[in-house]
C-alpha positions as CSV (number, residue, x, y, z in Angstrom):
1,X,66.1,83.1,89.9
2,X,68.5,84.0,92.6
3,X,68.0,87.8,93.7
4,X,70.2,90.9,93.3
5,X,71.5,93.2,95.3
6,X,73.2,96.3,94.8
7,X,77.1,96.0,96.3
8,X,79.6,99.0,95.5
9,X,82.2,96.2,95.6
10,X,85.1,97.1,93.0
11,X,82.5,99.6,91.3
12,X,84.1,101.1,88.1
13,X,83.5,104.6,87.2
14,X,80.8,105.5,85.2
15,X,81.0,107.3,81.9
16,X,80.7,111.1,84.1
17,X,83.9,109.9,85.9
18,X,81.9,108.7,88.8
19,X,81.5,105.9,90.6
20,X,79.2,103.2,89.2
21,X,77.3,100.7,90.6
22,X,77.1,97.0,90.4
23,X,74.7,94.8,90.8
24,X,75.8,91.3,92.0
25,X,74.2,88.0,93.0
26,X,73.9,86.9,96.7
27,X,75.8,84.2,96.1
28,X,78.6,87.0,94.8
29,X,78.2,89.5,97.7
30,X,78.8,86.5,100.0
31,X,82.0,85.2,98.3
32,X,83.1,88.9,97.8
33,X,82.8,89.4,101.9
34,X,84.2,85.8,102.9
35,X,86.9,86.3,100.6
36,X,88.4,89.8,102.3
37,X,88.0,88.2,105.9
38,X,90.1,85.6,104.3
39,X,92.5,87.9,102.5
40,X,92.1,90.5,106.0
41,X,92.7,87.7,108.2
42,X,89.3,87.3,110.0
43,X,89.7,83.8,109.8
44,X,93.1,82.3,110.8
45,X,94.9,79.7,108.5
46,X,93.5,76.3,109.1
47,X,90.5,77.8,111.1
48,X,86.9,75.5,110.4
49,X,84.6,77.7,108.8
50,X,81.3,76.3,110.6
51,X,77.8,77.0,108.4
52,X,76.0,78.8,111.1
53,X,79.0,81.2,112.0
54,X,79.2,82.1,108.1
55,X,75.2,82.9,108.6
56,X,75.1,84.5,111.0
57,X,78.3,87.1,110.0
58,X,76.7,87.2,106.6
59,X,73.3,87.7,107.2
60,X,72.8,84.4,104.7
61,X,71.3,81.4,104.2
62,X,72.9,77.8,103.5
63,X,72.6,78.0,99.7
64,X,74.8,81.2,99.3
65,X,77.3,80.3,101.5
66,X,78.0,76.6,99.7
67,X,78.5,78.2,96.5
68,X,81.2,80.6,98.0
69,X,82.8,78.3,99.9
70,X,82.7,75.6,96.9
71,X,84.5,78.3,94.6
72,X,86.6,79.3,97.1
73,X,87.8,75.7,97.6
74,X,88.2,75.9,93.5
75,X,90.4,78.5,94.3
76,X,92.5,76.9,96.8
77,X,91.4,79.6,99.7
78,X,89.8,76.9,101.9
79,X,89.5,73.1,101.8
80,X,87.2,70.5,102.8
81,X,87.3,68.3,105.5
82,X,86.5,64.9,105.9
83,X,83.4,65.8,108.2
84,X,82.3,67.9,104.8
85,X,83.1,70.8,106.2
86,X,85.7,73.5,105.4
87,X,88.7,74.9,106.5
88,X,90.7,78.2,105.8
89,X,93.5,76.7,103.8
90,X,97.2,76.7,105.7
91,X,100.0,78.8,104.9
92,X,103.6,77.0,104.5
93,X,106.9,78.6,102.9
94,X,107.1,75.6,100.9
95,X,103.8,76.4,99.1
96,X,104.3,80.3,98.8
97,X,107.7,79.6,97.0
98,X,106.0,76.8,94.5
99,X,103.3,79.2,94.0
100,X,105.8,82.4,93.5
101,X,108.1,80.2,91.0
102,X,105.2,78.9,89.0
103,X,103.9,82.4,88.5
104,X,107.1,83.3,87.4
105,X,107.2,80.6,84.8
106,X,103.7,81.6,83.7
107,X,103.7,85.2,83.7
108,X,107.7,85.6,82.5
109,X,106.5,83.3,79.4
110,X,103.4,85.7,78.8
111,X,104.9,88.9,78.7
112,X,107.7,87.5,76.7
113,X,104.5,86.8,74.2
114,X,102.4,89.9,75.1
115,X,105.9,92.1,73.9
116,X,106.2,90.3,70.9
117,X,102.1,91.2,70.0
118,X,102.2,94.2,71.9
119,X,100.6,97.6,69.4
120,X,98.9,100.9,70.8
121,X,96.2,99.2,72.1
122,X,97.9,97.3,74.5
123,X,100.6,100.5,75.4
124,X,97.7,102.6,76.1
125,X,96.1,100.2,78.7
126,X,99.1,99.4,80.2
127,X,100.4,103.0,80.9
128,X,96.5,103.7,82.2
129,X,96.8,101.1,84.8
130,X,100.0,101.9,85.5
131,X,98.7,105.2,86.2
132,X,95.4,104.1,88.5
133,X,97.8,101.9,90.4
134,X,99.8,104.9,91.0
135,X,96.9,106.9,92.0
136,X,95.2,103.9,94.6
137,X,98.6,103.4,96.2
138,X,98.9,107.1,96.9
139,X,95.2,107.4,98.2
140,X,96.0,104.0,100.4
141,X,98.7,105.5,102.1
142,X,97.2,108.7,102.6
143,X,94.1,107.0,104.9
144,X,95.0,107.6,108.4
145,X,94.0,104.0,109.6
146,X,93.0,100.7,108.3
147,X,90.0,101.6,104.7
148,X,89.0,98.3,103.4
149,X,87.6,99.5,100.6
150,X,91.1,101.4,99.6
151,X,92.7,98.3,100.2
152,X,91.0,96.6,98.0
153,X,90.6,99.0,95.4
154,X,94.2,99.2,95.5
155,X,94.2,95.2,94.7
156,X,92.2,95.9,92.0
157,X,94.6,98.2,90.4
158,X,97.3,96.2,91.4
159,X,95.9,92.8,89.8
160,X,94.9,94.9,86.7
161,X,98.7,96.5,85.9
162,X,99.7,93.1,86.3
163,X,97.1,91.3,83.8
164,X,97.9,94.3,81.3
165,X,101.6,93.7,81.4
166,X,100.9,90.2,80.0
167,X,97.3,91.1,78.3
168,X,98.5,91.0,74.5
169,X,100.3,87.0,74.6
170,X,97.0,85.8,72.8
171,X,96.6,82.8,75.3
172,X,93.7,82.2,77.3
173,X,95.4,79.5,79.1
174,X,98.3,81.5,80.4
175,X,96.2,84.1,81.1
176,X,93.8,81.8,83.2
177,X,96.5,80.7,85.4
178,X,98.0,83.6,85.7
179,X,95.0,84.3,87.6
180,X,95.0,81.9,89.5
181,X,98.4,82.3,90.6
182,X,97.9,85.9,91.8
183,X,95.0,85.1,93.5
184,X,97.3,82.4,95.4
185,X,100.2,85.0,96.0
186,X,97.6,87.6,97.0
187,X,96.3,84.9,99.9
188,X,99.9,85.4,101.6
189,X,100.1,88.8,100.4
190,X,97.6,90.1,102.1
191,X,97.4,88.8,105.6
192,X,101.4,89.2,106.0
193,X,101.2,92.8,105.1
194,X,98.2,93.4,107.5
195,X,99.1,96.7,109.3
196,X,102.6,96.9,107.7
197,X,102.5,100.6,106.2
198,X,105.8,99.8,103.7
199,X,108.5,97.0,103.1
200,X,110.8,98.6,104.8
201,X,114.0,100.9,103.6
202,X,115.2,98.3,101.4
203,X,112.5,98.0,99.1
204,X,110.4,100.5,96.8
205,X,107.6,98.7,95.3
206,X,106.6,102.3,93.3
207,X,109.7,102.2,91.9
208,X,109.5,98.3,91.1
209,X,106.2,98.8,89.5
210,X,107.8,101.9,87.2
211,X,111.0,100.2,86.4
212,X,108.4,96.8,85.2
213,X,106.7,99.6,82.9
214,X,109.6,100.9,81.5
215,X,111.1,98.0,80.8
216,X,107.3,96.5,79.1
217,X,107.3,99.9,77.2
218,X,110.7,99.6,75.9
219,X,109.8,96.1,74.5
220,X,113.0,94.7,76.0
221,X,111.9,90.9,76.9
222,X,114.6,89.8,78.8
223,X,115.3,92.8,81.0
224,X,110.7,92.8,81.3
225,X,111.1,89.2,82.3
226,X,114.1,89.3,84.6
227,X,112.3,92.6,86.6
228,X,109.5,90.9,87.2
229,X,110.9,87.9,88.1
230,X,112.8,90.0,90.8
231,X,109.5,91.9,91.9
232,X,107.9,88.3,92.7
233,X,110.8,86.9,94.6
234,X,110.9,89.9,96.8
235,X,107.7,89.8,97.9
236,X,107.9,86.0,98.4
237,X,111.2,86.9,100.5
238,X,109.1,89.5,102.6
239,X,106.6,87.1,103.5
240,X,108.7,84.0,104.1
241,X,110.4,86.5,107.1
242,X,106.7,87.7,108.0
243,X,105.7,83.7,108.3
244,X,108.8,82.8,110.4
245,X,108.5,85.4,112.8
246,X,104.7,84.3,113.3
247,X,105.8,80.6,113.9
248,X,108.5,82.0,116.8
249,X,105.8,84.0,118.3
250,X,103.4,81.1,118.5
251,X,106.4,79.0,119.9
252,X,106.9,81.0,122.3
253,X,103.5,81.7,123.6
């Protein structure tokens, strides 16, 4: 029986309103860890993720550290190599746009379903995500320096307004790969906006996220579908600039 540990890890409040916490495999607390460093950019894009390095950051043996790395390979985060190793996956501008254009066929095609099924239920989850996305976002720009644990809890909220937006199409399937895709997005996501406190002038993501609730709440398919749509693309956009002006750098250095 593997042991357990207690990780405060994307704890969810108890029923007083406080945090809870969550007891998670080894295994778990591992993939958890090696995960953010990925996401934080700890380990650089194409980077060989040796065994004994992992062990000796995690504080783990071999076992844990296979089973993370193997579901993180599942997950496209890192690859193996042909010395059976692994490898932080690369970043490319041709993958992020297949990537951002196959979520949009997934997740346009769900809510387009999830509106059509959409009752109470659903319009009471989403506006209370909505709401705790709101709430993260202001808490994560409040920190005065890099928080982790904000950041993260903010990706939480963010991932869960998301999933709510397209949580009543009644597919397993799209929902499944609608997972997969955000975690794919969230891979570039992350890293490029390492240290970047906002977009820039030209973009309000707070507003994005409202006007994607108001058009979900309104049950207007086409105008949910085109929003969101247009909320993928510029983040795709953002990072694609991010990406090229990391490739001049390292040309010129």
């Amino acid at each position: 029986m593997k042991p357990r540990i207690k990780s405060p890890i994307e704890d969810e409040p108890g029923a007083d309103g406080t945090a809870g916490v969550e007891e998670i495999t080894l295994s778990e607390q591992v993939y958890r860890r090696l995960r953010r460093d990925i996401m934080g950019d700890a380990f650089a894009p194409g980077q060989s993720l040796r065994l004994e390095l992992l062990k000796q950051r995690y504080g783990s043996s071999f076992s844990p550290i296979r089973e993370a790395l193997n579901r993180l390979r599942s997950e496209r985060m890192v690859v193996a190599t042909t010395s059976r190793g692994f490898r932080v996956a690369p970043l490319s501008a041709e993958e992020l746009w297949d990537a951002c254009e196959t979520r949009i066929l997934i997740d346009c095609d769900a809510l387009r379903r999830s509106l059509a099924h959409a009752g109470d239920a659903w319009e009471a989850r989403l506006v209370g995500a909505y709401h705790a996305l709101t709430l993260a976002a202001r808490r994560a720009a409040e920190s005065a320096g890099p928080d982790p644990d904000r950041e993260d809890a903010l990706e939480a909220r963010h991932r869960e307004f998301h999933h709510a937006l397209i949580g009543a199409c009644r597919s397993p399937w799209l929902l499944d790969l609608s997972a997969q895709l955000y975690a794919q997005t969230e891979r570039y996501r992350r890293p490029a906006l390492a240290g970047v406190t906002a977009y820039g002038p030209q973009r309000n993501v707070d507003q994005e996220h409202r006007l994607l609730l108001e058009a979900a709440l309104s049950r207007d398919a086409d105008r949910a579908a085109a929003t969101l749509a247009a909320h993928y693309r510029k983040t795709a956009q953002f990072i694609e600039q991010v990406l090229e002006q990391a490739g001049r750098q390292a040309a010129s250095a």
